[in-house]
C-alpha positions in Angstrom: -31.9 -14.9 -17.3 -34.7 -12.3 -17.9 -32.5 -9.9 -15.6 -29.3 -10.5 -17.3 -31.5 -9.5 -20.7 -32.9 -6.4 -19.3 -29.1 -5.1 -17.4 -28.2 -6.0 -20.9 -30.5 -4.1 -22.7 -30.3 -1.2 -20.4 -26.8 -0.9 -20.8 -26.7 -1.0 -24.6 -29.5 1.7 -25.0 -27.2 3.7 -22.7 -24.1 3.1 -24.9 -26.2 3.9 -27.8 -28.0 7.0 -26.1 -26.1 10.1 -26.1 -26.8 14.1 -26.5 -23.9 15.2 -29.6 -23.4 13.5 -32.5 -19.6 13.7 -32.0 -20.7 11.1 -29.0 -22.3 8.4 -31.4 -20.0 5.3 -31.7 -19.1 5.7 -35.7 -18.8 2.7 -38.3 -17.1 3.8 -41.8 -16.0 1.9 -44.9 -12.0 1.8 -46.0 -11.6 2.5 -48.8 -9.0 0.3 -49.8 -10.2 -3.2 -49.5 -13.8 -2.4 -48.0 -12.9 -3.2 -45.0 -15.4 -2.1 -42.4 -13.8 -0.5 -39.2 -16.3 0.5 -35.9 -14.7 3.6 -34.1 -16.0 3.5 -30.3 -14.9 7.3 -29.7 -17.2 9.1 -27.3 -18.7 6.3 -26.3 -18.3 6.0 -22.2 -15.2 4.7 -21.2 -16.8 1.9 -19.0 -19.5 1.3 -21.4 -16.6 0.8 -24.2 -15.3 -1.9 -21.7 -17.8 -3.9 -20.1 -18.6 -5.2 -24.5 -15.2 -6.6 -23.7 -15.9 -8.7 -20.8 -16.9 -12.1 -21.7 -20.4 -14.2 -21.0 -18.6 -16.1 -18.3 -16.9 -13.2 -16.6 -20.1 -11.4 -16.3 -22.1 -14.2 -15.0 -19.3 -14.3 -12.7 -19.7 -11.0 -11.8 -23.7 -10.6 -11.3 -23.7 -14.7 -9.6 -20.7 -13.3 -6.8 -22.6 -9.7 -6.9 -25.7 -11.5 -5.4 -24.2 -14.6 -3.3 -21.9 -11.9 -1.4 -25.5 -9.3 -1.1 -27.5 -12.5 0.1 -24.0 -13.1 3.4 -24.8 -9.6 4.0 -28.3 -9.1 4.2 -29.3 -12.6 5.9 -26.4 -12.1 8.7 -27.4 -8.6 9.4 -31.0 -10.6 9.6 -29.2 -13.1 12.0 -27.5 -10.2 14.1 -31.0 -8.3 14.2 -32.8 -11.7 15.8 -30.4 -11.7 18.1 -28.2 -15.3 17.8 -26.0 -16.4 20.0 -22.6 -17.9 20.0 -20.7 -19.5 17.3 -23.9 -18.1 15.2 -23.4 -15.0 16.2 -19.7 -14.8 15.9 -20.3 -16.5 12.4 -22.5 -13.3 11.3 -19.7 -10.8 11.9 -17.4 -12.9 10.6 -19.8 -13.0 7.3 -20.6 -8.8 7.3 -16.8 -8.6 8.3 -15.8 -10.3 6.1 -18.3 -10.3 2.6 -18.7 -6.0 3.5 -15.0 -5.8 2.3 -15.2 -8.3 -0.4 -18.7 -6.8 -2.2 -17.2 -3.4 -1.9 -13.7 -4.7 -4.3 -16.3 -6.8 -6.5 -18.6 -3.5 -7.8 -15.4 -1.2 -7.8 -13.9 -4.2 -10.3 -17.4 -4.7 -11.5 -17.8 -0.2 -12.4 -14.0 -0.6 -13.1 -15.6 -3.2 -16.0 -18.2 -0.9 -17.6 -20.8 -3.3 -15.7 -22.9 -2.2 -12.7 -23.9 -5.2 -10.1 -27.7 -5.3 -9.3 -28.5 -3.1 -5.7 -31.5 -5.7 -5.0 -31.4 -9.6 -4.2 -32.5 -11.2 -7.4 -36.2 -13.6 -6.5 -34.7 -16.4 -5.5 -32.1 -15.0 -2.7 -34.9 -12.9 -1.9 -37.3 -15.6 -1.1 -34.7 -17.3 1.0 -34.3 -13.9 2.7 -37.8 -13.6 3.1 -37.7 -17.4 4.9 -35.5 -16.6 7.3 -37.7 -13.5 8.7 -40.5 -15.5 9.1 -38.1 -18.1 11.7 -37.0 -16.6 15.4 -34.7 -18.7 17.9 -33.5 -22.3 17.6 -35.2 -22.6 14.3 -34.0 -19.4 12.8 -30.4 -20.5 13.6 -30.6 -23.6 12.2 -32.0 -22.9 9.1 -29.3 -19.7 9.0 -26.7 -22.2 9.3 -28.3 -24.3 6.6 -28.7 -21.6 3.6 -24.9 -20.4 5.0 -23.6 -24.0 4.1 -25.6 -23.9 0.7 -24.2 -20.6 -0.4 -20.8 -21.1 0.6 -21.1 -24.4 -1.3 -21.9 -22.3 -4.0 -20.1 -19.3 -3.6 -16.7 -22.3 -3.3 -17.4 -23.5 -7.0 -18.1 -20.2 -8.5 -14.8 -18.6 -7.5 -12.6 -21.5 -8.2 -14.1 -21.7 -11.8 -13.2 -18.1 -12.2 -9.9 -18.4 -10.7 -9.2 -20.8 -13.2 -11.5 -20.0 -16.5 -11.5 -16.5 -16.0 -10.6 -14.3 -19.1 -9.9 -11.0 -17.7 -7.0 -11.0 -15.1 -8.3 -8.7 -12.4 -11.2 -11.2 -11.8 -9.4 -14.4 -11.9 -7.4 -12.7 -9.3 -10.2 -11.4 -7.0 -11.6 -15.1 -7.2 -7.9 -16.3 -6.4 -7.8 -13.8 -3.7 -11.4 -14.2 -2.5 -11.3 -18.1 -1.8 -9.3 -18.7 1.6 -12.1 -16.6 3.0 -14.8 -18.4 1.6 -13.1 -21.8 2.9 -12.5 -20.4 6.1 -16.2 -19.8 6.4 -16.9 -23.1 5.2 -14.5 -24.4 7.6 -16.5 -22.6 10.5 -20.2 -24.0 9.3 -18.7 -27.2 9.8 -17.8 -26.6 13.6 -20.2 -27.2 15.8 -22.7 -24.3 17.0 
């Protein structure tokens, strides 16, 4: 929550921040009526936008931002410790796979005025930080573990947004984006 406050933060001071006046986002009174109009000319095209997206698209955005971060860093982890079979084949399959997928989230994300966080947030971290601390038989299985748990999660995020969604681009990404994730799913559930 904290980080959603500070990215939040951080983005309105840069909306608000600029170096000509002409820049400044201007609010004027009509005269006729008093009706209050807010003019958002000058103000950075993807700033402008990502005021537009709403709370759940953007928590849908930074939550897939850091689940598809998390498959990539804890199966180039897996790769690096050197697992074997179905595990390994699993962990290309996930950098493969997620690589491709992270890469259409932050150009839809930048597309959306919002930029997706280039660290794990704590808790995928610590998780991360687990894992390197396991080697062999015990590594695998607790890979295979957190792999079930985030694809569990990764499973009801999407399908929310590919139904609940307000913008169209993400409930299609999430539309898009699901076979994978239930094919990986499907693979967890295979023996290793």
């Amino acid at each position: 929550m904290q980080l959603r406050m500070l990215a939040l933060g951080a983005l309105c001071l840069g909306a608000c921040h600029s170096t000509s006046h002409e820049e400044h986002a201007s609010v004027g009174a009509r005269s006729s009526g008093g009706t209050v109009s807010v003019s958002t000319a000058g103000a950075h095209p993807t700033e402008a936008s990502a005021m537009g997206l709403s709370t759940g698209d953007r928590r849908f955005l930074e939550q897939a931002g850091q689940g598809g971060r998390f498959e990539v860093e804890s199966s180039n982890l897996a790769l690096l410790k050197g697992v074997s079979g179905s595990t390994r084949d699993f962990a290309q399959l996930m950098l493969d796979d997620h690589v491709k997928a992270n890469a259409e989230l932050e150009r839809l994300a930048g597309n959306k005025g919002l930029q997706l966080a280039v660290k794990l947030d704590p808790a995928h971290q610590e998780s991360l930080d687990q894992l390197a601390n396991l080697d062999g038989e015990t590594f695998e299985h607790a890979y295979r573990e957190i792999q079930v748990k985030a694809h569990d999660e990764a499973l009801s995020l999407f399908e929310k947004a590919a139904e609940d969604s307000q913008d169209a681009e993400l409930r299609e990404f999430a539309k898009r984006t699901l076979p994978m994730l239930r094919k990986h799913r499907e693979h967890l559930d295979q023996p290793s």
